[in-house]
C-alpha positions as CSV (number, residue, x, y, z in Angstrom):
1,X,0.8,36.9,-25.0
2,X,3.9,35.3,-25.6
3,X,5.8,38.0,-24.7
4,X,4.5,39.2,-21.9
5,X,4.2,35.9,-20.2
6,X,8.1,36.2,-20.6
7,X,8.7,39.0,-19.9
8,X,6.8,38.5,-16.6
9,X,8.6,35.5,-15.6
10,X,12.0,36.8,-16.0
11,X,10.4,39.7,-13.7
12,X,9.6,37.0,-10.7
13,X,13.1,35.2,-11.3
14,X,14.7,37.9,-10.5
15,X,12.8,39.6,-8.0
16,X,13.3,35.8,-6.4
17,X,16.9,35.9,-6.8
18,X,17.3,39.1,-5.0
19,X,15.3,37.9,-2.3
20,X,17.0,34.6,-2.2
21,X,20.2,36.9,-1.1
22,X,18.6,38.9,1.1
23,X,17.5,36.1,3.0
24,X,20.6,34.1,2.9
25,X,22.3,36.6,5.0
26,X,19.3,37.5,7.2
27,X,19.5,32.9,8.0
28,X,23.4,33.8,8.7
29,X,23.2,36.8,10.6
30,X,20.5,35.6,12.7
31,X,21.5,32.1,13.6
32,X,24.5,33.7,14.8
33,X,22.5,35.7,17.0
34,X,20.7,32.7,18.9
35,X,22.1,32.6,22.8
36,X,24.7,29.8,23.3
37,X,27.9,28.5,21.9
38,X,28.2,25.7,19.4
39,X,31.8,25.3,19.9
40,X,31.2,24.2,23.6
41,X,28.3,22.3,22.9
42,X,30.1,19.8,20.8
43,X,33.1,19.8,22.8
44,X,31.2,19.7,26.3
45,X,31.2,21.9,29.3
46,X,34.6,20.5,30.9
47,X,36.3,21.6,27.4
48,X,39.7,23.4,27.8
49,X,39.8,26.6,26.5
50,X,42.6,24.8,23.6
51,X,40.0,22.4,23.0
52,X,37.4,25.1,22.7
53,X,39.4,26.8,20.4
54,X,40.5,23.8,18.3
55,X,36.2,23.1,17.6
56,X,35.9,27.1,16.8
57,X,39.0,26.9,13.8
58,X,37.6,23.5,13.4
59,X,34.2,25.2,12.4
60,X,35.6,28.1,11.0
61,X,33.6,30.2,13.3
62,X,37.0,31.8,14.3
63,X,37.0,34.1,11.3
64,X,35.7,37.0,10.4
65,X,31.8,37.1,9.7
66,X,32.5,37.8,6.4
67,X,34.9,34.8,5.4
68,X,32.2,32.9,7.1
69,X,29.3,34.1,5.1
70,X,31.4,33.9,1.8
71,X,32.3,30.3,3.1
72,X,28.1,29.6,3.6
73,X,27.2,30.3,0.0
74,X,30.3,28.7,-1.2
75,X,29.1,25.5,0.3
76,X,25.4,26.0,-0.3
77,X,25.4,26.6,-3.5
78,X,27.9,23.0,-4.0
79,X,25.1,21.0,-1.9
80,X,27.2,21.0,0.9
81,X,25.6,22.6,4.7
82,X,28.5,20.4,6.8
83,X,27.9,18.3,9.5
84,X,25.5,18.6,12.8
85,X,27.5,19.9,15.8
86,X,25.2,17.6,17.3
87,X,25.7,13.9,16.1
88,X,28.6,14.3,13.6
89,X,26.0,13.2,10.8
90,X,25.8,15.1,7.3
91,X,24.0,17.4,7.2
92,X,22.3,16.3,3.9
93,X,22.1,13.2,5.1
94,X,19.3,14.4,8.0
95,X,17.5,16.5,5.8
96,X,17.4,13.5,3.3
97,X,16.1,11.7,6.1
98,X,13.3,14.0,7.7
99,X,12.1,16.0,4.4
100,X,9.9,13.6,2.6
101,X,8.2,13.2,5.7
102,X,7.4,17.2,6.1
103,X,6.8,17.0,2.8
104,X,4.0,14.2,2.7
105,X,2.5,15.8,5.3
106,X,2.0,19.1,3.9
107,X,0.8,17.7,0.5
108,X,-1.9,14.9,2.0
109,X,-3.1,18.3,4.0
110,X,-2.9,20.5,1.7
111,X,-5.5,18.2,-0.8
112,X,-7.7,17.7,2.5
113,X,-7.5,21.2,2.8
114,X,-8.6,21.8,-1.3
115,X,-11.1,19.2,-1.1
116,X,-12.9,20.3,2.2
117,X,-12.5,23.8,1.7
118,X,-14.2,24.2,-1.4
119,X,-17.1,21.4,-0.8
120,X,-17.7,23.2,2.1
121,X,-18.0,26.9,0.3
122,X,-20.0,25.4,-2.3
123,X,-22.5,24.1,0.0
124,X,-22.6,27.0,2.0
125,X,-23.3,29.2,-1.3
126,X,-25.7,26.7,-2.5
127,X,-27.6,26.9,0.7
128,X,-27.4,30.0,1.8
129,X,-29.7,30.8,5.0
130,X,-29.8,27.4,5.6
131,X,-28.9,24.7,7.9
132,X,-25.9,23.5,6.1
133,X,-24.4,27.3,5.4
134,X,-24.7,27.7,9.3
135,X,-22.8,24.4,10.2
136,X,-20.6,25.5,7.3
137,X,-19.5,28.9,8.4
138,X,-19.4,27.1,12.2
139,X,-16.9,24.7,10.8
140,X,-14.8,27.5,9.3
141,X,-14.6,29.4,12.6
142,X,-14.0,26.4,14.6
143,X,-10.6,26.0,12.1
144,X,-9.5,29.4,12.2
145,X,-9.9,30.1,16.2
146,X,-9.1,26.9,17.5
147,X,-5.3,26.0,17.5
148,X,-3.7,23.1,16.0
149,X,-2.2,21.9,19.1
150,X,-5.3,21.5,20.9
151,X,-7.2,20.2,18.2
152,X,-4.1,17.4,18.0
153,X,-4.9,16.5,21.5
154,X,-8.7,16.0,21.3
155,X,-8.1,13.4,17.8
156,X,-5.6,11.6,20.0
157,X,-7.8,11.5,22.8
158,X,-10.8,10.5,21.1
159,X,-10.5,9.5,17.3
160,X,-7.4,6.9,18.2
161,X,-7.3,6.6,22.0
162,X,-11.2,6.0,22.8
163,X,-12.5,5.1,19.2
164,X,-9.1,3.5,17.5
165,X,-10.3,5.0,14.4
166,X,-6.6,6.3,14.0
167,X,-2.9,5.3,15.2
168,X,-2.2,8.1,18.1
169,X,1.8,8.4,16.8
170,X,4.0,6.5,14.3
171,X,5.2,6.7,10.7
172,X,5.6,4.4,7.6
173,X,7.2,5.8,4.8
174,X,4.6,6.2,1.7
175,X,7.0,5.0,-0.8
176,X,7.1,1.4,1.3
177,X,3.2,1.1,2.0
178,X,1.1,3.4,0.5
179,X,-2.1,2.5,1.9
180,X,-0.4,1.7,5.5
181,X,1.4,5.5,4.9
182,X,-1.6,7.5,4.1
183,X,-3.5,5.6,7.2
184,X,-0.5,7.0,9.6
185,X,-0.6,10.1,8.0
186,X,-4.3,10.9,7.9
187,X,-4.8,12.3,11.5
188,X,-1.7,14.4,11.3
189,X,-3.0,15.8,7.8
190,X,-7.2,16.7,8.8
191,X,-5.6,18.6,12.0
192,X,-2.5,20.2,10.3
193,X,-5.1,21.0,7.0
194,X,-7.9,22.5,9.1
195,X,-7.0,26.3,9.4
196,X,-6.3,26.2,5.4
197,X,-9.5,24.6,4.8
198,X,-11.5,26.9,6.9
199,X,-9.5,29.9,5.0
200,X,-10.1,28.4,1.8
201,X,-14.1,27.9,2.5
202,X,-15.1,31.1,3.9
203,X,-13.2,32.6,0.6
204,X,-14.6,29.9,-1.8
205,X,-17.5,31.2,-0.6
206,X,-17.7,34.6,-1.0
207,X,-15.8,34.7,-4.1
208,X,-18.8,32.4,-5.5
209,X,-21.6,34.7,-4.0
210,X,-19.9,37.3,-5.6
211,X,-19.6,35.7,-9.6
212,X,-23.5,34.0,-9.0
213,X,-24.9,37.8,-8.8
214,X,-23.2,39.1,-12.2
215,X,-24.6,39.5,-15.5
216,X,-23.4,36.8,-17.4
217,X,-24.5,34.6,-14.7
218,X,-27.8,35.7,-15.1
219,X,-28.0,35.8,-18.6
220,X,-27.1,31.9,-18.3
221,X,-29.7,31.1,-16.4
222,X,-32.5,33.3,-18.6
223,X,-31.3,30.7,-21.2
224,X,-32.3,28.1,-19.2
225,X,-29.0,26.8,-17.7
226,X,-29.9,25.1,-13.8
227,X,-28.7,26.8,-11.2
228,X,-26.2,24.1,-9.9
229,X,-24.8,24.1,-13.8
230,X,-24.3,27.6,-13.5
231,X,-22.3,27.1,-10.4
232,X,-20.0,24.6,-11.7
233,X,-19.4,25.8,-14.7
234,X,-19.1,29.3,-14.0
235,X,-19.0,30.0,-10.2
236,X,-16.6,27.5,-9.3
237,X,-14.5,28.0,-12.1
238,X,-13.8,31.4,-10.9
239,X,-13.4,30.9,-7.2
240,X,-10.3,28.6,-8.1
241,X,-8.2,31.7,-8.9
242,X,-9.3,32.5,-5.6
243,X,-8.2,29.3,-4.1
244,X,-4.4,28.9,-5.9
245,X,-3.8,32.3,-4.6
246,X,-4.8,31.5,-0.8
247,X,-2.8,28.3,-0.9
248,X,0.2,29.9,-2.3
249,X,-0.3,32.4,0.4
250,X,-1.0,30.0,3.6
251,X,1.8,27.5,2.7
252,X,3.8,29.7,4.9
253,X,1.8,28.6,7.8
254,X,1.2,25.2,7.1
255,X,5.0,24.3,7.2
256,X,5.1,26.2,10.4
257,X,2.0,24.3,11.3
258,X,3.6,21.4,10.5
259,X,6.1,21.4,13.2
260,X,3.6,21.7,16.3
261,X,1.6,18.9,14.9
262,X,4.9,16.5,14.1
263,X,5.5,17.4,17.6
264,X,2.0,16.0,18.6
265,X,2.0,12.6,16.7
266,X,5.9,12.2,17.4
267,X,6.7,12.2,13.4
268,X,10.3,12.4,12.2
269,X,9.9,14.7,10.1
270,X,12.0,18.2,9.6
271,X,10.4,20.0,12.4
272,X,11.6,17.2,15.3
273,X,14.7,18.1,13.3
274,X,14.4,22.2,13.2
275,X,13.7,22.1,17.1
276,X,16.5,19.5,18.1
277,X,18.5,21.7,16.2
278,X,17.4,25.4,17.9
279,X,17.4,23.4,21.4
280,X,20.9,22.1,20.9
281,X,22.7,25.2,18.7
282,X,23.7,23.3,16.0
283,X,24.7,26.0,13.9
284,X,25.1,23.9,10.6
285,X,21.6,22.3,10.7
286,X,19.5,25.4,11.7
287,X,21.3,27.5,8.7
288,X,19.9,24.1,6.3
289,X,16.9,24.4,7.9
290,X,16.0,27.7,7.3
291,X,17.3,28.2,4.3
292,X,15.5,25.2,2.8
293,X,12.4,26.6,4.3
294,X,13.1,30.3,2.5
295,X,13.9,28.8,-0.9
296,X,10.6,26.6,-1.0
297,X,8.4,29.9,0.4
298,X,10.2,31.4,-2.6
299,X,9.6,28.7,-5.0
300,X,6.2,28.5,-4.0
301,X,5.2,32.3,-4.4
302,X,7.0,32.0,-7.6
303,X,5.2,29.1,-8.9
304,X,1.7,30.3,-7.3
305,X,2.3,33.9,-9.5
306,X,3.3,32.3,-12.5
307,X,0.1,30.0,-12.3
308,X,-2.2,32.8,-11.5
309,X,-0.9,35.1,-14.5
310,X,-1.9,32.0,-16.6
311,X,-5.6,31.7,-14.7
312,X,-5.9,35.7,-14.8
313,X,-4.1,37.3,-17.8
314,X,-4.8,40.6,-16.2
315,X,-2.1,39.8,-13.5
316,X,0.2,38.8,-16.0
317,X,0.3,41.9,-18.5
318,X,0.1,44.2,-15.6
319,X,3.1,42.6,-14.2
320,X,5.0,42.4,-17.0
321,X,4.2,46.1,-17.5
């Protein structure tokens, strides 16, 4: 077992490696590509074509793409992604700034997501043809058809404008006041954790339908286990192999998820910071940005198959294989 469990991760580090490449040049190539010049944005439209040219060598973007690419990884790999075009400010220095917010964010709505997803399948397994499955499954359709933006607006509007259960905007760092911290982040977290949680019931769900009708199942309760035992012990069990595999999967979305709803409740987090950066064509940030973004998506998957060989030890022979 040993064995293959190495085998398989060397396998994933790899195959994560290659596509850590792969994607490095697709962030250069592309950002590149955006309509605009950064040169004359930091210098200012009534630049001189020497001062325009002074910011391009200045920036390097005067070389060939090559040297510039060679120059990218050069830098990335030291920690080093230069300053914004748009303030002058380190780069690091910004991302140090608006990450842990992104990252509080997605993590409080990922657990709401977890937590209300799978209370929600069991009951709606437990209860099937019932009152609570049907306000259940309404739940999950109401999370997967209704956008986050407009679900934003309505909480404003009603859960802290009319009712003040909620501040309407704001942040306060966790690490300062936790309790104040969660308070500011709990809106932002049920709307941004939603869709996930609807995904995560509806498949929580079915997966534990599924398990409740086997044999074994059966044969535990002709010994005289209770039905909800049973569905602890065995059909929850199971549908958690079901779950690490969705979140893996969805994180994707939540991060971009977690831009429109920064936008919303006006948190500085790293998607005011991706979008100032797009809007403005600060070369230096959005290559940060993005890449940041595609090292965690690979980080995640990696993590998420690693964990799942170790839940399933079918994946992880057939992938070593």
């Amino acid at each position: 077992m040993g064995t293959d469990m190495g085998r398989y991760v060397v396998t994933k580090l790899w195959q994560s490696a290659v596509t850590l490449i792969l994607a490095s040049i697709v962030v250069f190539a592309g950002v590149r590509q955006l309509p605009g010049d950064p040169a004359l944005a930091m210098a200012g439209e009534e630049a001189s074509p020497e001062q325009l040219a002074a910011v391009r060598a200045e920036m390097g973007l005067d070389q060939p793409l090559a040297t510039q690419y060679l120059a990218f990884v050069r830098d990335m790999l030291r920690g080093d992604f230069g300053q914004s075009t748009r303030t002058g400010t380190p780069v690091t220095e910004l991302i140090a700034t608006t990450l842990p917010v992104t990252l509080w964010l997605s993590a409080y709505a990922i657990v709401v997501a977890i937590v209300v997803g799978v209370l929600f399948g069991v009951i709606a397994e437990r209860f099937r043809g019932r009152w609570p499955e049907w306000g259940a499954n309404g739940f999950a359709l109401i999370g997967l058809s209704v956008p986050n933006f407009w679900l934003g607006i309505l909480a404003i509007l009603y859960l802290a404008v009319t009712l003040g259960w909620f501040p309407a905007s704001g942040y306060v760092d966790v690490l300062e006041d936790p309790l104040r911290g969660l308070y500011y982040l709990t809106l932002p977290a049920l709307i941004l954790g939603t869709g996930l949680a609807a995904v995560i019931m509806r498949q929580t769900r079915a997966s534990m339908i599924e398990t409740m009708t086997t044999d074994y199942v059966r044969t535990a309760r002709a010994k005289g286990l209770g039905r909800g035992r049973v569905l602890v012990r065995y059909g929850l069990r199971n549908s958690l192999i079901v779950v690490v595999t969705i979140v893996g999967l969805q994180l994707g979305g939540l991060i971009s998820g977690a831009v429109v709803t920064e936008r919303i409740f006006a948190l500085p987090g790293f998607g005011k910071l991706t979008l100032d950066a797009v809007f403005t064509r600060d070369y230096p940030v959005i290559q940060a940005v993005v890449l940041i973004i595609t090292v965690s998506y690979i980080l995640i998957n990696l993590a998420v198959d690693v964990l799942y060989s170790v839940v399933n030890p079918k994946i992880r022979v057939g992938g070593a294989n």
